[in-house]
NUVEX-250876 format. One line per 8 residues: number of its first residue (from 1); their letters; for each residue x, y, z of N, C-alpha, C. Coordinates in pm, whole numbers. Example, Ala and Ser with C-alpha at 12.3 -4.5 7.8 and 13.67 -1.06 7.14 Angstrom:
BEGIN
1	as	1319/-569/780/1230/-450/780/1320/-330/780 ~ 1285/-225/708/1367/-106/714/1290/3/787
// end
This chain:
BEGIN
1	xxxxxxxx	8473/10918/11959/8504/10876/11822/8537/10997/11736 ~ 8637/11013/11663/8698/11074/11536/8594/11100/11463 ~ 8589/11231/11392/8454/11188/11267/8538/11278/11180 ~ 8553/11229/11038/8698/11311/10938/8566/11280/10840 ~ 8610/11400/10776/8583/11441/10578/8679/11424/10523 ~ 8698/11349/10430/8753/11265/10313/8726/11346/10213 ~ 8809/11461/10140/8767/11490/9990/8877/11418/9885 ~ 8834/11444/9776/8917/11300/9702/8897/11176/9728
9	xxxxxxxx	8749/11164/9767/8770/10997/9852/8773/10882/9760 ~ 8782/10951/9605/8786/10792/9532/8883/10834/9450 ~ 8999/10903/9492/9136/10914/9422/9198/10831/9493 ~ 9346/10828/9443/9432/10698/9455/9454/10705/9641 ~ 9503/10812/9677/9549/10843/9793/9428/10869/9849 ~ 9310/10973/9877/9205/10947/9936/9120/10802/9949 ~ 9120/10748/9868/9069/10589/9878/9125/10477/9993 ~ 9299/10535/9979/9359/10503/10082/9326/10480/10211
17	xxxxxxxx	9319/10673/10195/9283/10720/10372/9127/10680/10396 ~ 9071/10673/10321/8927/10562/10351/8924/10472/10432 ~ 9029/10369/10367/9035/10254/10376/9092/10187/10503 ~ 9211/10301/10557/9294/10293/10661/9195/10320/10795 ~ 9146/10427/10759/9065/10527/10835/8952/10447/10933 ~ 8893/10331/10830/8788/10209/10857/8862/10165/10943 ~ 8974/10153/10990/9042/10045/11101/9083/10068/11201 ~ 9001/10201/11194/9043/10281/11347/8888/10308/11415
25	xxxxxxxx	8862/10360/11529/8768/10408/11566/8702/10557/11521 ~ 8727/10570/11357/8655/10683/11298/8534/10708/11240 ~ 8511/10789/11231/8396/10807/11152/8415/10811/11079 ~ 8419/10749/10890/8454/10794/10818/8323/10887/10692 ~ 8383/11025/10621/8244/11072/10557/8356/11067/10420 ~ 8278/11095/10298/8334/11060/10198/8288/11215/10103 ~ 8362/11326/10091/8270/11449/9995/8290/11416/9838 ~ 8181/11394/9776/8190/11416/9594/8129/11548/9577
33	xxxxxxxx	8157/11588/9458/8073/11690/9377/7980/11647/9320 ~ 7960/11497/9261/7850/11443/9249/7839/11284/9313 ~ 7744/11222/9268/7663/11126/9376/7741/10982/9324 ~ 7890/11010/9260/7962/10875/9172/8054/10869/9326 ~ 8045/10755/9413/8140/10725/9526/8150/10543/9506 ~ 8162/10524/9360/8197/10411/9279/8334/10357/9387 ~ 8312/10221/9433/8423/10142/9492/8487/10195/9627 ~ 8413/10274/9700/8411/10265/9847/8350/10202/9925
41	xxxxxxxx	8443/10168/10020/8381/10022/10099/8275/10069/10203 ~ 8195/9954/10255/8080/9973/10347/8125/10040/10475 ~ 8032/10121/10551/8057/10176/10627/8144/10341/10637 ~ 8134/10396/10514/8132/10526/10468/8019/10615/10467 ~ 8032/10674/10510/7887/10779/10510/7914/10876/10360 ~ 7841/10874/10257/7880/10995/10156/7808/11138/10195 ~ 7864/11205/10112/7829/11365/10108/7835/11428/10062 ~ 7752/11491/9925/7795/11549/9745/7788/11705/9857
49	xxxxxxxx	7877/11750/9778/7937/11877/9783/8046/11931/9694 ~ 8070/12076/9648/8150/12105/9572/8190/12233/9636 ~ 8363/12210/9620/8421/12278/9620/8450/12442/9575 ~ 8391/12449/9441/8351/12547/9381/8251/12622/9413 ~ 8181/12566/9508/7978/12630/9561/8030/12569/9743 ~ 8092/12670/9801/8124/12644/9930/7993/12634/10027 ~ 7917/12652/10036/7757/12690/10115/7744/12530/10106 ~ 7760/12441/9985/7693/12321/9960/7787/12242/10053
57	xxxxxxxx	7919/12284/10187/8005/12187/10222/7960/12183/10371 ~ 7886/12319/10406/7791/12332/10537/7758/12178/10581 ~ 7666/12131/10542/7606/11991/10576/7737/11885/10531 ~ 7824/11886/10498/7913/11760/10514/8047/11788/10624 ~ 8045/11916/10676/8102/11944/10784/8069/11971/10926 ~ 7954/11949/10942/7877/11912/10975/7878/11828/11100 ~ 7948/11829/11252/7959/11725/11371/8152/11663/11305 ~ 8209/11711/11238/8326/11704/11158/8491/11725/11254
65	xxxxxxxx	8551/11670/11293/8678/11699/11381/8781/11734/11272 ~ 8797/11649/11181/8901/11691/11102/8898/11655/10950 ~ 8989/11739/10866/8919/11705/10681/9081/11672/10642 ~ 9074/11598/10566/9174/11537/10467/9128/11628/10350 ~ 9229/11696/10328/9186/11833/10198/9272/11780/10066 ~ 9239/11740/9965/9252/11720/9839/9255/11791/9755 ~ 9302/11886/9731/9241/12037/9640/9224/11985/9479 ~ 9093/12013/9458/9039/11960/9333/8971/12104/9216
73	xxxxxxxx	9024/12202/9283/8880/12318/9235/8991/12450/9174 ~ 8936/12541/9137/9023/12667/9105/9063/12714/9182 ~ 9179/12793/9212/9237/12870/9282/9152/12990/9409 ~ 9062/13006/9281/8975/13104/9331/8884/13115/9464 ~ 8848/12961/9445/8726/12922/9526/8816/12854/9666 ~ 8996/12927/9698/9016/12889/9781/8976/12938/9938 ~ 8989/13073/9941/8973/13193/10102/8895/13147/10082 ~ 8732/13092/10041/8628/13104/10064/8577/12908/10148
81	xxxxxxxx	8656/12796/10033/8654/12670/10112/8737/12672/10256 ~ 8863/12742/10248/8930/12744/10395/8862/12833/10508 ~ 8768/12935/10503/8681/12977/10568/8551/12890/10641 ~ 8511/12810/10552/8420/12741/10582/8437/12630/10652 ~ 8586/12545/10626/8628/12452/10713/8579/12514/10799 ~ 8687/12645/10857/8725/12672/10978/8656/12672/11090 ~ 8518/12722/11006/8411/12716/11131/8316/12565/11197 ~ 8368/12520/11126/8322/12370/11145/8416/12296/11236
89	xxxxxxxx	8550/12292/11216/8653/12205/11173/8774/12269/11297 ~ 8832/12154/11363/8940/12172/11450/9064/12152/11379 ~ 9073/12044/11301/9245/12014/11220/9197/11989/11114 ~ 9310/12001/11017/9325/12016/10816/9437/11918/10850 ~ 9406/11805/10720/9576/11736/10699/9568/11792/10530 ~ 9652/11822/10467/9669/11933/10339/9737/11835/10275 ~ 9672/11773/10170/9798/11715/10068/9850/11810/9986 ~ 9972/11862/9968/10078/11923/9901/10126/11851/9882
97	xxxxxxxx	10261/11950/9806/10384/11924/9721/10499/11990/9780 ~ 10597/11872/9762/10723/11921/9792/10824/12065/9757 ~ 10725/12184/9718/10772/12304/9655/10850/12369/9742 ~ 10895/12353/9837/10959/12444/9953/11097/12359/9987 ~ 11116/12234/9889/11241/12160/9949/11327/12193/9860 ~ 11449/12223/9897/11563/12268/9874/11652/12163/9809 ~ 11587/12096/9663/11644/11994/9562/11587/11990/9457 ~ 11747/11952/9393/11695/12005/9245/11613/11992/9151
105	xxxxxxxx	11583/11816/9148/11416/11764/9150/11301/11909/9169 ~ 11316/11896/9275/11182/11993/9338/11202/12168/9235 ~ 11312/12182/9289/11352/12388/9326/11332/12417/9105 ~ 11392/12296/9028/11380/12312/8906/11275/12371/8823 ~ 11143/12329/8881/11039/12355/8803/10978/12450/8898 ~ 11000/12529/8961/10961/12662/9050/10984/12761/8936 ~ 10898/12849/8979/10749/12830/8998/10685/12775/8892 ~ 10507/12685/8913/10442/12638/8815/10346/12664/8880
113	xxxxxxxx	10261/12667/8842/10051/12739/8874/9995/12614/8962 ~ 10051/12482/8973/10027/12439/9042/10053/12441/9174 ~ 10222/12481/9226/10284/12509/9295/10277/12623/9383 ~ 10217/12674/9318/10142/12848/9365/10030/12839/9432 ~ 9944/12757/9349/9815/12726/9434/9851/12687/9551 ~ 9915/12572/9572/9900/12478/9649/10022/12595/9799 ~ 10084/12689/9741/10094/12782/9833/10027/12872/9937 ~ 9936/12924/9780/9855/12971/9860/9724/12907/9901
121	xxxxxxxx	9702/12792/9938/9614/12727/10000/9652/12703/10158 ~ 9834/12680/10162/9915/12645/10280/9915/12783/10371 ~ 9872/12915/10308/9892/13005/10363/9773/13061/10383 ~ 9633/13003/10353/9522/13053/10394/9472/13023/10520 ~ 9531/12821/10519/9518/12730/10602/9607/12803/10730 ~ 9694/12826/10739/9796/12885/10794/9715/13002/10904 ~ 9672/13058/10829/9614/13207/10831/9479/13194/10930 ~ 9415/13054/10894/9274/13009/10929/9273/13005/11076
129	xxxxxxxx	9397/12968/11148/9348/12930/11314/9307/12788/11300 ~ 9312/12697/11199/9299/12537/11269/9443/12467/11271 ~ 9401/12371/11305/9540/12316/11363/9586/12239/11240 ~ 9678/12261/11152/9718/12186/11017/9839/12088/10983 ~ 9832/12020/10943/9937/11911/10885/9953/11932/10730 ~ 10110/11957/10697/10137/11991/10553/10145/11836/10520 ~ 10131/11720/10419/10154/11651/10324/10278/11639/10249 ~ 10422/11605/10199/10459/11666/10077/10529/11572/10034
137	xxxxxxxx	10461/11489/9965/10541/11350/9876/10592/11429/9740 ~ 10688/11342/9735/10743/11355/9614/10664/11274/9545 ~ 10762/11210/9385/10695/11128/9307/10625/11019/9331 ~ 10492/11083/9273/10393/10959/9359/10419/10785/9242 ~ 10447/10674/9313/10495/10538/9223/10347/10551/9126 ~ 10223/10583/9148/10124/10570/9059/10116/10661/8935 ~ 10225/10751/8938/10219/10778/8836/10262/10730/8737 ~ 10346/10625/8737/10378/10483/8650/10272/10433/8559
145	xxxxxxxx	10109/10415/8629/10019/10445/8544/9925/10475/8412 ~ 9973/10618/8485/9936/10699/8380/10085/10722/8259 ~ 10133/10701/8339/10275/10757/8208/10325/10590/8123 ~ 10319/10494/8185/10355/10401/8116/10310/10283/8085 ~ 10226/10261/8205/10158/10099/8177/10033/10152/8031 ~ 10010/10240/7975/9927/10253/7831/9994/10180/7746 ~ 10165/10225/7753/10250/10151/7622/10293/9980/7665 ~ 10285/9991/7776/10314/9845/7842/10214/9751/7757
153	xxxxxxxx	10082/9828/7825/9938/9688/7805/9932/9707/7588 ~ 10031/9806/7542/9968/9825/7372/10106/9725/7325 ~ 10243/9670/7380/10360/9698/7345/10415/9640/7428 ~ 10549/9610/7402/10682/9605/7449/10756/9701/7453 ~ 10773/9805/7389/10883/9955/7392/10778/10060/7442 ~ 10874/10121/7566/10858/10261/7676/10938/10327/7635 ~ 10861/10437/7532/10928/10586/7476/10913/10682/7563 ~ 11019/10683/7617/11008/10837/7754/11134/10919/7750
161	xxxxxxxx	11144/11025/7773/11266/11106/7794/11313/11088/7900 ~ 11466/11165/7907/11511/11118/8048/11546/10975/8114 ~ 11576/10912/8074/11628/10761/8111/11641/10739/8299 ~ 11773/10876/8251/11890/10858/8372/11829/10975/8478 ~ 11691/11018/8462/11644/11092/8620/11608/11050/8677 ~ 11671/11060/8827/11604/10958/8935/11540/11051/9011 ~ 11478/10966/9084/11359/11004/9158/11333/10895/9290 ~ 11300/10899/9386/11237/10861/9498/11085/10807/9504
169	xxxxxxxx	11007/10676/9382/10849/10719/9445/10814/10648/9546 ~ 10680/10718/9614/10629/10689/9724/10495/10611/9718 ~ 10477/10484/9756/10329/10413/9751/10220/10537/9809 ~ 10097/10533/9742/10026/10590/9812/9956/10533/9919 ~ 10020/10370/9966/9947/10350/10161/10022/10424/10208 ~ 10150/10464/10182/10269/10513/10295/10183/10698/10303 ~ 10140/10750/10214/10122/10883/10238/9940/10891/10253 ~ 9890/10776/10238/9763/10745/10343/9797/10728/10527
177	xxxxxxxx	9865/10635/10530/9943/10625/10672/9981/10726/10731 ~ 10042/10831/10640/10076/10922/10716/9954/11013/10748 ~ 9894/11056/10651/9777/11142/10667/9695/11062/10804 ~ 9657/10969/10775/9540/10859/10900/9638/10909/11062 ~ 9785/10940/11078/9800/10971/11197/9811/11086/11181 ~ 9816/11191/11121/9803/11320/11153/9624/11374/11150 ~ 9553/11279/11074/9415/11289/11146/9338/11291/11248 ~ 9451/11214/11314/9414/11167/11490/9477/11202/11536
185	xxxxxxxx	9611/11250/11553/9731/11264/11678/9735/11414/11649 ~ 9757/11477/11787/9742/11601/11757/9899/11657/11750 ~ 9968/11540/11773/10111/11601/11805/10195/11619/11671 ~ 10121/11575/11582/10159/11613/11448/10113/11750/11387 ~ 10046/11845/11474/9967/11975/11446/10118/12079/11448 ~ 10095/12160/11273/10174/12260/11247/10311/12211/11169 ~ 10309/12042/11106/10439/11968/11054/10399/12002/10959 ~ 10529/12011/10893/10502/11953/10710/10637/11846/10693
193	xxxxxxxx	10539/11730/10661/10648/11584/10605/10671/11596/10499 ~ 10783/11605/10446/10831/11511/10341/10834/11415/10345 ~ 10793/11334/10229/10790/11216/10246/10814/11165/10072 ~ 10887/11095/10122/10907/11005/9967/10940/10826/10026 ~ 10964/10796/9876/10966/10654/9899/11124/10619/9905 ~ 11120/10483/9942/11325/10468/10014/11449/10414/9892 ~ 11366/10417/9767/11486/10390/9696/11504/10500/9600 ~ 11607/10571/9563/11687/10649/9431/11660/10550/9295
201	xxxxxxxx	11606/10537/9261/11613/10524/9127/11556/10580/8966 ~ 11611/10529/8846/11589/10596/8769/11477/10588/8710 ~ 11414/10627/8598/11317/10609/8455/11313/10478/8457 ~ 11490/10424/8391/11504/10350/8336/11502/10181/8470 ~ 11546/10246/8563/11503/10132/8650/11397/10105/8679 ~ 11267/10219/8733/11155/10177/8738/11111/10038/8591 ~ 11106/10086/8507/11079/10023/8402/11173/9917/8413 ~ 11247/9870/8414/11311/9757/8448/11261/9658/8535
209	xxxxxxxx	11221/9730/8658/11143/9689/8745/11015/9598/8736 ~ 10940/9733/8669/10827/9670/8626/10808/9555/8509 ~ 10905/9561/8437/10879/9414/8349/10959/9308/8429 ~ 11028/9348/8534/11069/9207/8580/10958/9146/8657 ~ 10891/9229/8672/10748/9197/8781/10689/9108/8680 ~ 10631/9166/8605/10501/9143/8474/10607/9001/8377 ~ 10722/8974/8418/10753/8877/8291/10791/8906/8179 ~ 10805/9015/8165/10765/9102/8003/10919/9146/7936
217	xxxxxxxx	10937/9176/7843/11049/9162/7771/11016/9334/7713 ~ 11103/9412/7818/11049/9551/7747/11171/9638/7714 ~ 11133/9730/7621/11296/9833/7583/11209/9951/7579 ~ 11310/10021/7701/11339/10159/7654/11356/10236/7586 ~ 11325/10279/7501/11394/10365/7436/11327/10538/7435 ~ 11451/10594/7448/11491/10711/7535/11469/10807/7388 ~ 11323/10909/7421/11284/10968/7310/11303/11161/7338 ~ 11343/11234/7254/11438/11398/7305/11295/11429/7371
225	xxxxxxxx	11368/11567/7471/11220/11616/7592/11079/11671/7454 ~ 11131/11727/7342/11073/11779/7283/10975/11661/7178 ~ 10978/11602/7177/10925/11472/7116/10807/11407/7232 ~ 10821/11423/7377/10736/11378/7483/10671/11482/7508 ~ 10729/11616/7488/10635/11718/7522/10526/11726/7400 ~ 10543/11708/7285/10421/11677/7198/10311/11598/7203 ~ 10353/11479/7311/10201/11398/7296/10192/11430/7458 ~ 10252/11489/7538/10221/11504/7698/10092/11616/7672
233	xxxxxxxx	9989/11562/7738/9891/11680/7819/9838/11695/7967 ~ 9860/11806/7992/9879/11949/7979/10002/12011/7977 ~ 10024/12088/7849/10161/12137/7854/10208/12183/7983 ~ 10171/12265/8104/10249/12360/8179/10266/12245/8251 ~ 10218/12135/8279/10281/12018/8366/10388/11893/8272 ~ 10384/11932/8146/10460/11824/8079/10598/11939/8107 ~ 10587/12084/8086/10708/12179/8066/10793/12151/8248 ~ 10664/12132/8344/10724/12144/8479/10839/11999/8506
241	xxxxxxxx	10738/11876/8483/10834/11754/8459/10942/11744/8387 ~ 10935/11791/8289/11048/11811/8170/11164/11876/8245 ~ 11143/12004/8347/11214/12083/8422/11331/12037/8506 ~ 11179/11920/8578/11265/11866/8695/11336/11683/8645 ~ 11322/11629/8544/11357/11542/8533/11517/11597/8469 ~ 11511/11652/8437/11645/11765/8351/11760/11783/8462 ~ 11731/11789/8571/11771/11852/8694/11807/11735/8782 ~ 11705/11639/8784/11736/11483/8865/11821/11418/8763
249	xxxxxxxx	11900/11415/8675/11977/11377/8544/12135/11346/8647 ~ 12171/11229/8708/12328/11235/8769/12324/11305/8927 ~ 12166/11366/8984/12168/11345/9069/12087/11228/9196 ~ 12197/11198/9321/12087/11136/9367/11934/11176/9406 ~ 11796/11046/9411/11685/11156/9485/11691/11195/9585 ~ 11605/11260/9633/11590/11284/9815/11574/11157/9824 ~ 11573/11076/9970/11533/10978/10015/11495/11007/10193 ~ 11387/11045/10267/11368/11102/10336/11348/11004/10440
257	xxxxxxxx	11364/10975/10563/11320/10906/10698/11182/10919/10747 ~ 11151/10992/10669/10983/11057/10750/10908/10935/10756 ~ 10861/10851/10672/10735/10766/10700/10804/10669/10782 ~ 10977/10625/10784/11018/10517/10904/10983/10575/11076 ~ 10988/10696/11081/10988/10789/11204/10898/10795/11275 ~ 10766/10814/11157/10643/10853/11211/10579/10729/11224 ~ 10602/10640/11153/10465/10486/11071/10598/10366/11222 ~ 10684/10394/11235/10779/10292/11290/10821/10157/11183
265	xxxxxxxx	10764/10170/11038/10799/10091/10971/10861/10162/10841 ~ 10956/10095/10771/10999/10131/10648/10903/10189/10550 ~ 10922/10260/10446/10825/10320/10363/10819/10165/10234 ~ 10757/10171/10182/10705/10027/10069/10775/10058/9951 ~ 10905/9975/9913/10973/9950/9796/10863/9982/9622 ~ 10907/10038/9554/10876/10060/9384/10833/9915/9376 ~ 10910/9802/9404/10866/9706/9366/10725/9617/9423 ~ 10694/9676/9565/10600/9636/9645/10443/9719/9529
273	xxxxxxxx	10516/9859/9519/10386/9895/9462/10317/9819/9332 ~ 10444/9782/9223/10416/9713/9115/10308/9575/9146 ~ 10439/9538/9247/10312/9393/9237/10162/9394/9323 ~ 10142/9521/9400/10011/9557/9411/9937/9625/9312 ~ 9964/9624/9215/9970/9746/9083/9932/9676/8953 ~ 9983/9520/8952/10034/9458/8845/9902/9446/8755 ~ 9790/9453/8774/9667/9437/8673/9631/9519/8603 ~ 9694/9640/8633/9672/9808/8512/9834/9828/8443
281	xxxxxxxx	9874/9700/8442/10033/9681/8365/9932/9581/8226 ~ 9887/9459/8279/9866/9347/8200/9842/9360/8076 ~ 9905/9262/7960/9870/9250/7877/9874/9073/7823 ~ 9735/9043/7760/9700/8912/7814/9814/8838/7706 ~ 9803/8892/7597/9929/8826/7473/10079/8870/7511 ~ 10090/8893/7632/10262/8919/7704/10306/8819/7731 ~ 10460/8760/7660/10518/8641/7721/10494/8632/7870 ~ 10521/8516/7925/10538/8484/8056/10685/8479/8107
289	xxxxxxxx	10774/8478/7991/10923/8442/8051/11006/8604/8107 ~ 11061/8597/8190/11181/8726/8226/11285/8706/8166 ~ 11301/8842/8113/11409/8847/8064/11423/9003/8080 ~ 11545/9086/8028/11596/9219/8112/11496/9335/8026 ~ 11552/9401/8093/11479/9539/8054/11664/9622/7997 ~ 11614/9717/7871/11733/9779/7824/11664/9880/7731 ~ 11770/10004/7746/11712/10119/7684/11813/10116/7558 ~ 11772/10200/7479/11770/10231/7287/11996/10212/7338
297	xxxxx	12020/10179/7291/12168/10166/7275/12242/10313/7192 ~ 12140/10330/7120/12195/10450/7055/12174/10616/7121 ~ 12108/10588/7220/12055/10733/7276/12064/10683/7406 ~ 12160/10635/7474/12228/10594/7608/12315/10691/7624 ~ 12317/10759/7786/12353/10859/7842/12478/10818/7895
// end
């Protein structure tokens, strides 16, 4: 039997690989920094540990084959967590970022402090002697989320910049799926996937999308980068998006084969995610009827 460490295990994508993980012959362990492992299912073993205080990851690595690495901590406290795997630990699956792909999406917002990290984490891992799997989704569909279902569930009008940047997102089962076989198969040792999701579309289609899902009668309207960068926090990630949505403006996204290749099935449509999605959209006083989605007429690209 498999026995994997789960860090991030109650983020969107670690919850995933939980969940997947249960349906195989694994062991599954779950690491927090503290003792909140709120809405993981039975048959998880937990294990508080922090990232930041490496000595405390001894006992959750512990009889351990392989870790699903989430990087949650400072930069700092990296040579010292990739050390400690190592001596425990035969394979790393590394969630990254697409910083090394050669599109304009991506190459635009190079360099950002996130992007750096997550370098030099790939190159410690690298460096370590275990056997590693790079991660590298593009736009994750959950970030829909956080960026829009707030004005959805307050409203009818989505004030966002950028209308016309498209993007590729990716469900997070498809980049659970992928991680769950590079946990187990060793023949995935030393890849890095790209992976995104299978349709090009824009801002303004997602959002289209999503009120055709929800019923909802919603408008766009398309507000300057400098107007979103005022209520976006944290600036160096509102300045990095701002970068690359600037850059995806008239071009197509990537659209990558990786999860059809590896999974033998198609990657899960924007629209599949919505309607698994649709209860952190809701708003209970929202018509029920469809009707279109359309951005500001006057600030149309």
């Amino acid at each position: 039997m498999h026995r994997v460490l789960i860090t991030g295990a109650t983020g969107r994508v670690g919850r995933e690989v939980v969940s997947q993980l249960l349906g195989t012959d694994t062991h599954v362990r779950a690491l927090s920094r503290n003792s909140d492992f709120a809405g993981l299912p039975d048959g998880v073993e937990t294990c508080v540990g922090d990232l930041t205080l490496p000595a405390t990851l001894d006992p959750c690595l512990d009889g351990i084959d392989a870790v699903f690495l989430v990087w949650t901590a400072p930069a700092a406290a990296v040579p010292a967590v990739v050390e400690r795997i190592a001596k425990h630990v035969r394979r790393i699956v590394f969630l990254s970022s697409p910083h090394q792909t050669a599109h304009p999406l991506f190459q635009a917002a190079q360099p950002n402090p996130m992007s750096a990290m997550q370098a030099e984490i790939e190159r410690s891992i690298q460096a370590s002697g275990l056997a590693w799997t790079f991660l590298r989704p593009g736009m994750f569909a959950a970030n829909a989320l956080g960026w829009w279902a707030p004005q959805i569930r307050s409203g009818d009008v989505v004030r966002w910049p950028y209308p016309l940047a498209v993007t590729a997102p990716i469900h997070e089962r498809d980049i659970a799926a992928v991680a769950v076989l590079a946990l187990r198969n060793p023949a995935c040792d030393g890849a890095e996937y790209v992976l995104t999701g299978p349709q090009s579309l824009t801002h303004f289609e997602q959002v289209s999308i999503i009120g055709d899902v929800l019923g909802r009668r919603l408008r766009f309207e398309e507000i300057t980068p400098e107007e979103w960068r005022g209520e976006f926090k944290p600036l160096a990630v509102a300045d990095m998006l701002l970068k690359a949505w600037s850059a995806a403006v008239g071009q197509p996204a990537l659209v990558t084969s990786t999860v059809a290749s590896l999974l033998g099935t198609p990657p899960r449509a924007f629209r599949e995610w919505v309607i698994d999605n649709e209860a952190g959209f809701h708003n209970s006083k929202a018509p029920a009827t469809v009707v279109a989605v359309y951005p500001s007429k006057d600030r149309r690209r």
